[in-house]
C-alpha positions as CSV (number, residue, x, y, z in Angstrom):
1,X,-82.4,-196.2,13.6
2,X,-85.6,-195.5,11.4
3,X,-87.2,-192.0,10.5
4,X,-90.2,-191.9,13.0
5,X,-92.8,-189.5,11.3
6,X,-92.0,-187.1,15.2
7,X,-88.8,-186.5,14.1
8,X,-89.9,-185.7,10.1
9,X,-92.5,-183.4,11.6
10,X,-89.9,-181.5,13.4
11,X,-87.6,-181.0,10.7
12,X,-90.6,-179.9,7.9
13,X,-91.9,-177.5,10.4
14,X,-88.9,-176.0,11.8
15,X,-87.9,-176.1,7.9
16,X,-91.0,-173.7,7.0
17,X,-88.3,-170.6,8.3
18,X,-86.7,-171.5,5.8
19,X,-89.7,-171.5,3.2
20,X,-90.6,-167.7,4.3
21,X,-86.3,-167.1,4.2
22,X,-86.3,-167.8,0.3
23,X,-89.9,-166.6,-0.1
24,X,-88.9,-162.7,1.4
25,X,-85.4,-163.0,0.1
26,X,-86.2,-163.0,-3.7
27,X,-90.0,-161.5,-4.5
28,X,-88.2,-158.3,-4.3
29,X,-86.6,-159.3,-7.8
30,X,-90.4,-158.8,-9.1
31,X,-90.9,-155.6,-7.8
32,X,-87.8,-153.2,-8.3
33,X,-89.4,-152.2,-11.5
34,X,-92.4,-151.1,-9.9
35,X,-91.0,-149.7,-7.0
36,X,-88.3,-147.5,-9.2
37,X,-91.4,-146.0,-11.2
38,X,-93.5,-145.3,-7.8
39,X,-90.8,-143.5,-5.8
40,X,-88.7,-142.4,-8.7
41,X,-85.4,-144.3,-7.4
42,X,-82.0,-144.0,-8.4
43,X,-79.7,-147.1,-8.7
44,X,-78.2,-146.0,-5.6
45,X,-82.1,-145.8,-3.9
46,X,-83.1,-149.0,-5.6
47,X,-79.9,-151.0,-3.9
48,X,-81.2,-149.6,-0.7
49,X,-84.5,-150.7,-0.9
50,X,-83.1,-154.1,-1.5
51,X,-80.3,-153.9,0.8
52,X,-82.7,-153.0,3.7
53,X,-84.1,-156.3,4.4
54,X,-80.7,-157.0,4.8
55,X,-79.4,-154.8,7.3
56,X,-82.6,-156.5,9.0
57,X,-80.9,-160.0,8.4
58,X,-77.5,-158.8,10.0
59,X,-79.2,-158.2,13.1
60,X,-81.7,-160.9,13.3
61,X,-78.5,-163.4,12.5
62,X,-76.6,-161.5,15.1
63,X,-79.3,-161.4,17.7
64,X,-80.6,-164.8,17.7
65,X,-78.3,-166.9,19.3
66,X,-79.3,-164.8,22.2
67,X,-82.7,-165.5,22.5
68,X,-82.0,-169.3,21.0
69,X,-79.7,-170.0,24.3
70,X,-82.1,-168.2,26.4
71,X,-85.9,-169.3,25.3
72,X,-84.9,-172.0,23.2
73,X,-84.0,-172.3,19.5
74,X,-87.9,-173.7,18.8
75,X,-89.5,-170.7,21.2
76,X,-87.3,-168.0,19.5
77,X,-88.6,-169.1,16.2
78,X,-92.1,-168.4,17.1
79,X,-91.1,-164.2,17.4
80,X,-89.5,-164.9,13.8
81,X,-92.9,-165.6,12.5
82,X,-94.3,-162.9,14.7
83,X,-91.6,-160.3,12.5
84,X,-92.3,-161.9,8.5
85,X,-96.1,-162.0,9.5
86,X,-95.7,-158.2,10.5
87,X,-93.6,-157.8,7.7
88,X,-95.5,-158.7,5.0
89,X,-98.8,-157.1,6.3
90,X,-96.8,-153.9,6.5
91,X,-95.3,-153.9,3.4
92,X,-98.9,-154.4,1.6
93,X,-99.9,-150.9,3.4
94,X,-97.1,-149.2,3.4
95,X,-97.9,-145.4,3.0
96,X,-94.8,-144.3,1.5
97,X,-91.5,-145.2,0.9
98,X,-89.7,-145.0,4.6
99,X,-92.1,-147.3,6.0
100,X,-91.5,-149.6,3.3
101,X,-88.0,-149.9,4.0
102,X,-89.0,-150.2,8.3
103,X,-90.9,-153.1,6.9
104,X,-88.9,-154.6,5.1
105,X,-86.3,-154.4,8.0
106,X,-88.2,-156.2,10.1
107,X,-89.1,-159.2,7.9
108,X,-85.3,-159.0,7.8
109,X,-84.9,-159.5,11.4
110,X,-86.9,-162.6,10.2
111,X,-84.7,-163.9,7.9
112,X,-81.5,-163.7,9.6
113,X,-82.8,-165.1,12.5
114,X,-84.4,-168.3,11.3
115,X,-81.4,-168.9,9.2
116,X,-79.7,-169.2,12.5
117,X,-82.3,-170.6,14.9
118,X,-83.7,-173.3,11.9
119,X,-80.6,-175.1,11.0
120,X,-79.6,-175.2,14.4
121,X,-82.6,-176.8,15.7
122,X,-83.0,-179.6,12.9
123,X,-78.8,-180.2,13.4
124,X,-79.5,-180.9,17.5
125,X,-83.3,-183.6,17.1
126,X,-81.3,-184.7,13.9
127,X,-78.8,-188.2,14.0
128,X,-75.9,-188.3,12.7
129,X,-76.0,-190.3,9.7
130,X,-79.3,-187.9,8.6
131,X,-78.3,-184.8,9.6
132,X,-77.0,-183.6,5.8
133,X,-80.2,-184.3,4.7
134,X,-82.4,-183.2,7.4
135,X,-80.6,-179.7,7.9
136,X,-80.7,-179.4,4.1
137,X,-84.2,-180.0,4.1
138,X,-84.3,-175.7,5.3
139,X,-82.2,-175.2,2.4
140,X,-85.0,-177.0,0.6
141,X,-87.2,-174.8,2.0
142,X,-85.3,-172.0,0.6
143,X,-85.0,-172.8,-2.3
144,X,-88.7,-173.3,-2.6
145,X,-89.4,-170.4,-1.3
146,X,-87.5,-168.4,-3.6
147,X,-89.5,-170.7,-6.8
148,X,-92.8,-170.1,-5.0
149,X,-91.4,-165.8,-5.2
150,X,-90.8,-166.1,-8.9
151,X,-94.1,-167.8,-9.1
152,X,-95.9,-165.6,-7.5
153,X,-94.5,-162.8,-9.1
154,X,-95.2,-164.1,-12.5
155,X,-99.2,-165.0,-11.8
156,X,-99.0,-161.2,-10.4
157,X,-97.9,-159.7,-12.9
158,X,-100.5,-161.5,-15.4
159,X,-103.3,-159.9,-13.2
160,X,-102.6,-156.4,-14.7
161,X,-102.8,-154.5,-11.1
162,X,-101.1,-151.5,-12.2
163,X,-97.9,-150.2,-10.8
164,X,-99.3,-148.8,-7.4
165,X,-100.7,-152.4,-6.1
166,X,-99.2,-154.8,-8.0
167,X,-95.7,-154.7,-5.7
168,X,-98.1,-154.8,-2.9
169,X,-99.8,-157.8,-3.6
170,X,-96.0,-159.4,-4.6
171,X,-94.6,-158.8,-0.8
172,X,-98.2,-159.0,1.0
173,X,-98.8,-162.4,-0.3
174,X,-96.5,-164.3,1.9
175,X,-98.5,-163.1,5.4
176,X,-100.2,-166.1,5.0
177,X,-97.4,-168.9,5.0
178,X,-96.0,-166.9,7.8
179,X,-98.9,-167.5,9.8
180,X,-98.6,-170.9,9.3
181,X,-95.4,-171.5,10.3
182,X,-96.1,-169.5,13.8
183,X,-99.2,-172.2,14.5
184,X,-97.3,-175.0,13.4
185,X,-94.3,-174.0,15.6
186,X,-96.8,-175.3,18.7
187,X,-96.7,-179.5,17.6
188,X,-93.1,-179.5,17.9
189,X,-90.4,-180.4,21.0
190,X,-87.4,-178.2,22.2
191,X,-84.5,-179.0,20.8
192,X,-82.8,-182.0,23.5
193,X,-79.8,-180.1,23.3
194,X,-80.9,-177.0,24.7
195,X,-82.9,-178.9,27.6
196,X,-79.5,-180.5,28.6
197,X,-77.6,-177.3,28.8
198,X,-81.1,-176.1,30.7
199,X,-80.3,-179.2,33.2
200,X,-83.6,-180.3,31.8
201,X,-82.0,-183.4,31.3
202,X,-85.3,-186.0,31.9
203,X,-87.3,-183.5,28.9
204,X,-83.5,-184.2,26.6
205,X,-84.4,-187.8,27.2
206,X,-87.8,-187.9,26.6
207,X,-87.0,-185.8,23.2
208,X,-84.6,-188.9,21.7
209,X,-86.6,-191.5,23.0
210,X,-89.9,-189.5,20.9
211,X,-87.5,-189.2,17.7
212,X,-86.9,-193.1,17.6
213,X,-83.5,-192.7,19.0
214,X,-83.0,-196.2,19.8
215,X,-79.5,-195.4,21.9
216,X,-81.4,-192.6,23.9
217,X,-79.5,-193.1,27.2
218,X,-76.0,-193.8,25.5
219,X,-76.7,-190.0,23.5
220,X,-77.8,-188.4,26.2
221,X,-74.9,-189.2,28.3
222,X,-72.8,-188.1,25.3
223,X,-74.6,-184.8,25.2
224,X,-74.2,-184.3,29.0
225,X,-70.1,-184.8,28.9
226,X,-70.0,-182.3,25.7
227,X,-71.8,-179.6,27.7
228,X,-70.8,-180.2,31.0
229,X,-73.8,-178.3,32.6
230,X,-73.0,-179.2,36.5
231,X,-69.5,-178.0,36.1
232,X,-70.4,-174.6,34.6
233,X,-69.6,-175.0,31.2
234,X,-73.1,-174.7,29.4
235,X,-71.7,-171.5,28.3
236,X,-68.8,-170.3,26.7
237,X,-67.1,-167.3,25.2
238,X,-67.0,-168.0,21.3
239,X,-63.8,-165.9,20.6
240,X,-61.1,-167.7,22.2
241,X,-58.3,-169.6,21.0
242,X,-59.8,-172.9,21.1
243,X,-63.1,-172.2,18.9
244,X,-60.5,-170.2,15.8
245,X,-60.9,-173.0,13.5
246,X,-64.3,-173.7,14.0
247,X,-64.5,-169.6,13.8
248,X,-62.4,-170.0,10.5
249,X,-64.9,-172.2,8.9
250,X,-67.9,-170.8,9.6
251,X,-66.5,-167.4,8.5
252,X,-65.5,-168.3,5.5
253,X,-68.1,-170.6,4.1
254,X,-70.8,-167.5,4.9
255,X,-68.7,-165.5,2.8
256,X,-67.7,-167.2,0.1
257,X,-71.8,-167.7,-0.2
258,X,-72.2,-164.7,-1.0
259,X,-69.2,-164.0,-3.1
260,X,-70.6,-166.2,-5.4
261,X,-72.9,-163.5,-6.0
262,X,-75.9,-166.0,-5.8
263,X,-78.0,-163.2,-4.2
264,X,-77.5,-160.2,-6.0
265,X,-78.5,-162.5,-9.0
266,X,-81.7,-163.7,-7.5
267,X,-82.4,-160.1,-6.5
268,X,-81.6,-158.5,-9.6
269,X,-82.3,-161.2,-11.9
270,X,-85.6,-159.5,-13.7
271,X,-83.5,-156.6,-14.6
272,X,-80.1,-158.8,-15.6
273,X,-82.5,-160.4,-18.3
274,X,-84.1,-156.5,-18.9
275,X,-80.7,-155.7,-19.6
276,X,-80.4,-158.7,-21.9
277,X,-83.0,-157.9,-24.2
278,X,-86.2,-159.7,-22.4
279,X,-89.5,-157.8,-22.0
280,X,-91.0,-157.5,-18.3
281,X,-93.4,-160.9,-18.5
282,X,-90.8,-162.6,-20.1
283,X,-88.3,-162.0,-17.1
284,X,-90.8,-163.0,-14.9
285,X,-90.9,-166.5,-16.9
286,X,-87.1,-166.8,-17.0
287,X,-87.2,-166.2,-13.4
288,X,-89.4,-169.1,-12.6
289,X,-87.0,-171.2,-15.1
290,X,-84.2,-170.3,-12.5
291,X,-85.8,-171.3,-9.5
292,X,-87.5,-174.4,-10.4
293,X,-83.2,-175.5,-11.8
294,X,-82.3,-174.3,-7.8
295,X,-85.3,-176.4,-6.2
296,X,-84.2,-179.4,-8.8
297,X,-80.8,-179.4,-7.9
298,X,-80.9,-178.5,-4.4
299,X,-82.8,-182.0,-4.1
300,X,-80.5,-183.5,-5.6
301,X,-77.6,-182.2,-3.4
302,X,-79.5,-183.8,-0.2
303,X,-80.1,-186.9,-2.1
304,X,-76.2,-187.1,-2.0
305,X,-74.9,-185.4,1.0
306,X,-74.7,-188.0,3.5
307,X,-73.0,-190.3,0.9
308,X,-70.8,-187.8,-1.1
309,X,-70.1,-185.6,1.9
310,X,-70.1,-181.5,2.1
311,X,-66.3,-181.1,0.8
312,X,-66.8,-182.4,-2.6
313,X,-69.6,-181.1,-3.5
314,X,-68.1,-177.4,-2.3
315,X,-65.5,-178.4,-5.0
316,X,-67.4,-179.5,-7.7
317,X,-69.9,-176.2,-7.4
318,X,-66.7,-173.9,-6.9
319,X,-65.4,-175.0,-10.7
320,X,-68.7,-175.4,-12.3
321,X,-70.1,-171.6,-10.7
322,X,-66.7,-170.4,-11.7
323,X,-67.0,-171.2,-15.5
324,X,-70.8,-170.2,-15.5
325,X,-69.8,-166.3,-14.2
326,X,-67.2,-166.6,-16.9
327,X,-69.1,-167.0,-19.4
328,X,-71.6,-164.6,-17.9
329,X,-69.2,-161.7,-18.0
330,X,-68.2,-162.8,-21.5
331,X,-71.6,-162.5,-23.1
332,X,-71.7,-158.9,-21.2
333,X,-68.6,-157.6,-21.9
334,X,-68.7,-158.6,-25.5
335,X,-72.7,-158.0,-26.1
336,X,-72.5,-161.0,-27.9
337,X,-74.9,-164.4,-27.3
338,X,-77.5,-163.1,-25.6
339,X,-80.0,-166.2,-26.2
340,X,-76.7,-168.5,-24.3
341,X,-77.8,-166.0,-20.8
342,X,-80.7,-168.1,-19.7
343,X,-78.6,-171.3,-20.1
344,X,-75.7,-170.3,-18.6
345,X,-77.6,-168.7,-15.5
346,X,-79.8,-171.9,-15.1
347,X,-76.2,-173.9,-14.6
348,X,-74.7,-172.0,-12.8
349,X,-77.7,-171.9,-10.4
350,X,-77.3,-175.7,-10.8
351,X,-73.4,-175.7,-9.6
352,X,-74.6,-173.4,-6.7
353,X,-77.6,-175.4,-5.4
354,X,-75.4,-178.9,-5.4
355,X,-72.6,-177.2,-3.7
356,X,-72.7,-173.5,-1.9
357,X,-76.5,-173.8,-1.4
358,X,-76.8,-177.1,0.3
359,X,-74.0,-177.3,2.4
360,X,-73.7,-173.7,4.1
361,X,-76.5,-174.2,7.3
362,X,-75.0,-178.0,7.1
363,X,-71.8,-177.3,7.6
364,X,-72.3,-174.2,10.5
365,X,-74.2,-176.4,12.6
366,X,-71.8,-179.3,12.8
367,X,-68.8,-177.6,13.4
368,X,-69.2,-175.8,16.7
369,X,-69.3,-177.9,20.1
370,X,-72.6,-177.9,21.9
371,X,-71.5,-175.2,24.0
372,X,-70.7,-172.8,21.5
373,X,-72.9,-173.5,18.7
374,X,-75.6,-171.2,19.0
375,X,-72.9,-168.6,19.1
376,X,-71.1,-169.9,16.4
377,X,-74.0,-170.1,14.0
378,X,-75.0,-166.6,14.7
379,X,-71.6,-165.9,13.8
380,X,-71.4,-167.8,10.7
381,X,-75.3,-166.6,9.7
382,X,-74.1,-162.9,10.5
383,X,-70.5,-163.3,8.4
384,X,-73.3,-164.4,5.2
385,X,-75.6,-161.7,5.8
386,X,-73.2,-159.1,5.9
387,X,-71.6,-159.9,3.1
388,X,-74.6,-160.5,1.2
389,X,-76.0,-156.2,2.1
390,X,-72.6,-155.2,1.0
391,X,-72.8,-156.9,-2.2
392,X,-76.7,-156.4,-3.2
393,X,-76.7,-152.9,-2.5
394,X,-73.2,-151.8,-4.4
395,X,-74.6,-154.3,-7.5
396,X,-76.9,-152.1,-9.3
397,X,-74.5,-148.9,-9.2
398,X,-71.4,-151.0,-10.1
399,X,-73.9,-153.6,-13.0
400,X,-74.6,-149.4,-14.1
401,X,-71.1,-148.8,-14.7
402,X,-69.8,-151.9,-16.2
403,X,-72.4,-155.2,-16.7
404,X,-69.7,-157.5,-16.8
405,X,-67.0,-156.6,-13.8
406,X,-69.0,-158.0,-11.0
407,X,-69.4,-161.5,-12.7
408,X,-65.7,-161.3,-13.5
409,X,-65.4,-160.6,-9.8
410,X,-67.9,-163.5,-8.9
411,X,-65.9,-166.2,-10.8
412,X,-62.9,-165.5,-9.5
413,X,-63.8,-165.5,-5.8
414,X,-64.8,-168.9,-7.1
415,X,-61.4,-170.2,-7.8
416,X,-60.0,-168.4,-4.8
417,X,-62.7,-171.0,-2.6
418,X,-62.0,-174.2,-4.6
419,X,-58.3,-174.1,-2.8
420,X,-59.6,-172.9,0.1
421,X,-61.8,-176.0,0.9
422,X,-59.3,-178.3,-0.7
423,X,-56.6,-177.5,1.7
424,X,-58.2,-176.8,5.1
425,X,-61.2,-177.4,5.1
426,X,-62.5,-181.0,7.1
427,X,-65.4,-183.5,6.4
428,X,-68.5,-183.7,8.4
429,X,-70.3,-186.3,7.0
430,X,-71.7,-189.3,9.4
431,X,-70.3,-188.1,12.7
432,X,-71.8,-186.8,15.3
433,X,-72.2,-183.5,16.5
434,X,-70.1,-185.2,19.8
435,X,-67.7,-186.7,18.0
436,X,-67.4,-184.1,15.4
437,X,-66.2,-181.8,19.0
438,X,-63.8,-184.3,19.6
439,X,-62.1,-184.5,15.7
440,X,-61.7,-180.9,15.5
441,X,-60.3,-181.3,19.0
442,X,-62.6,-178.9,20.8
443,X,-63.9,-181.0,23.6
C-alpha cells in the first residue's frame, strides 16, 4: 500500500488539534511573569491560573468521546476549534482576572478534547504498518506547537508592550491558527470506523478505497466483524471485566506522562531558569532552545516507531528522563552548576520526546477494540489530564518550598515506569487495530 496524498491530508489536518494543543498548553510559560505583576498573585493564585486550562482539559478529555461516537470524531473536532478560537479571542480582552481563567477554561475544553478526538481519528483512516507514524504526526504537532509558543513568546517579549498587553498578545496570537484548523476541518472524510458502527457501511468503503487502501473490501469486512453493528454491539460499556487490561494500559501510560513532570516544566520553565540565575529575555531564549530539542527528537521518534516499536523506546526514555531529573534536583539541592541546567533540561526533553512524548496518543488508540475505543481514549486522555492539573498547580507552592523535591520526585516515578512497561506492558507495532483486538484477546 502507498501514502496517497487523501490520506496525508487527513492526518496533517486532523494533526493541526494537535498544533493549537502544544501551542495553548505552553505560551502560558511566557506570561506568568506578567500575569503575577498585573493581578498581584500568590504561588498558590499563579498555579491556578495555570491549572485552569486544565480543569478545562479534564473535561473536554472526559466529554469527547461522547460527541466523537455521536457526531463523529472529524465533526466533533470542528466545536474544538470553535472553543481555542473563543479562547484565544477571549483571553486577549479579558477585563480582569476571573474571566481570564473562564477563558482559559474553555480553550481547555479544547485541548482535552482534540487530544482525544485527533489521535483517534488519524489511528482509524491510518494502516497498520503507518499508524506509529501517522498518529505521532499530532504529537508532532504538539510539539510544534509548544516551539512555535516559546517562539512567539520570545519575538513578544522583544516588542517592549509593557506588562498590561504583552500577555495579551502572547495568548491572543494563536486565534488565528485556530481558525485554520476549523476551515480546513471541511476537506476531510469521517473516520471509516465510525461510519461502520453508523451502519454507514458503503461511506466506510468508499473512505479505504479514497486512502489507497488496496484490500478495501477484505478491511472492511474486518472492521464489520470487530463492531458487530447488526448484532447490537456498536456499543459497549468500557468498565467491565473484559476491557481491565486495555483499561490498565491506558491508565497508566496517561499518568506516568505526566509524572515525568514534562508539563509542569514546560509551564514553569521561564521561572525554573529565573530561579537559576537567567534574566527574563534570556529565559525566553532558553525556552526556544527547549522546544526546538522536543520538535528534533520527537521527529526522530516517528522516524523509528514503526521499526523500533512503542515498548523500547518507553524504556529507553524512562532511564535516560530518570538520570536527567537526577541531575536536575542535584544542581538544585546543592546550588551548585548552574551553567549544566540548560544541558541537562534539553536532554532530558530529548529522552521524553523519543519515548513518553511519541508514544502516549500511539499507544491509547491501538489498544482498545473498535467498540470501545472512543471510550477508552477519553479515558486514557482524562487519566493524563488529571494528573497533569494536580501536578502544575501544586508545582509552584511545593518548587517555593524546596526547588529540588519535585525533580527528585519526577525521577523516581521514572524508575518505578521502566519496570512497569518491561513486565506487562505489550507491543503494538505493525498490527492492526483488528488484530491488535484479537492479541489482547478482546474480540
Amino acid at each position: 500500500m502507498k501514502l496517497n496524498m487523501f490520506l496525508l491530508k487527513s492526518t496533517v489536518v486532523a494533526a493541526l488539534g494537535g498544533l493549537l494543543f502544544g501551542f495553548d498548553t505552553a505560551v502560558i510559560a511566557g506570561t506568568t511573569s506578567n500575569l503575577s505583576q498585573v493581578y498581584h498573585l500568590t504561588p498558590g493564585l499563579l498555579g491556578w491560573t495555570v491549572a485552569a486550562a486544565l480543569w478545562g482539559t479534564i473535561m473536554g478529555a472526559m466529554l469527547a468521546g461522547i460527541p466523537g461516537d455521536k457526531w463523529g470524531r472529524r465533526d466533533s473536532l470542528r466545536v474544538m476549534a470553535v472553543l481555542y478560537f473563543i479562547s484565544a479571542v477571549g483571553c486577549a480582552f479579558a477585563w480582569d482576572w476571573n474571566a481570564l481563567v473562564v477563558f482559559r477554561f474553555l480553550g481547555g475544553l479544547g485541548i482535552g478534547g482534540s487530544s482525544v478526538l485527533g489521535p483517534m481519528y488519524i489511528a482509524e483512516i491510518a494502516p497498520a504498518k503507518w499508524r506509529g507514524r501517522m498518529v505521532g504526526f499530532f504529537q508532532f504537532n504538539v510539539v510544534a506547537g509548544i516551539l512555535l509558543a516559546y517562539l512567539s513568546n520570545y519575538l513578544v517579549g522583544l516588542q517592549h508592550f509593557g506588562i498590561d498587553h504583552e500577555w495579551r498578545w502572547k495568548l491572543g496570537i494563536s486565534a488565528i491558527p485556530a481558525a485554520l484548523f476549523f476551515l480546513m476541518l471541511f476537506t476531510i472524510p469521517r473516520s471509516p470506523r465510525w461510519l461502520v458502527k453508523k451502519r454507514r457501511v458503503a461511506e466506510a468503503r468508499e473512505v479505504l478505497r479514497l486512502t489507497g487502501d488496496e484490500n478495501y473490501e477484505n478491511d472492511l469486512q474486518d472492521i464489520v466483524a470487530s463492531i458487530d453493528a447488526d448484532h447490537g454491539h456498536a456499543d459497549e460499556p468500557l468498565f467491565s471485566m473484559k476491557y481491565m487490561f486495555p483499561i490498565f494500559l491506558a491508565v497508566s501510560i496517561g499518568a506516568f506522562n505526566q509524572l515525568a513532570g514534562i508539563n509542569a516544566i514546560l509551564y514553569y520553565l521561564n521561572d525554573i531558569f529565573a530561579h537559576a540565575g537567567f534574566n527574563k529575555v534570556s529565559s525566553d531564549l532558553q525556552a526556544v532552545y527547549v522546544g526546538l530539542t522536543n520538535l528534533v527528537f520527537t521527529m526522530l521518534a516517528m522516524s523509528v516507531i514503526d521499526k523500533v516499536g512503542r515498548k523500547k523506546l518507553l524504556l529507553i526514555g524512562s532511564v535516560g528522563t530518570a538520570a536527567c531529573l537526577g541531575g536536575v534536583a542535584f544542581i538544585f539541592s546543592t546550588g551548585k552548576h548552574f551553567e549544566l541546567l540548560l544541558f541537562l533540561l534539553m536532554a532530558y526533553i530529548a529522552f521524553f520526546a523519543f519515548s513518553q512524548g511519541a508514544v502516549i496518543w500511539v499507544y491509547i488508540s491501538e489498544v482498545f477494540p473498535n467498540r470501545v475505543r472512543a471510550k477508552g481514549q477519553s479515558l486514557g486522555s482524562l487519566t493524563h489530564w488529571v494528573m497533569n492539573a494536580l501536578i502544575s498547580g501544586i508545582f509552584p507552592a511545593l518548587a517555593a518550598w524546596s526547588r529540588s523535591i519535585p525533580f527528585v520526585f519526577f525521577a523516581s516515578m521514572m524508575v518505578l515506569q521502566f519496570f512497569v512497561v518491561l513486565f506487562i506492558y505489550p507491543e503494538t507495532k505493525g498490527i492492526s487495530l483488528e488484530d491488535m483486538q484479537k492479541k489482547l484477546h478482546l474480540a
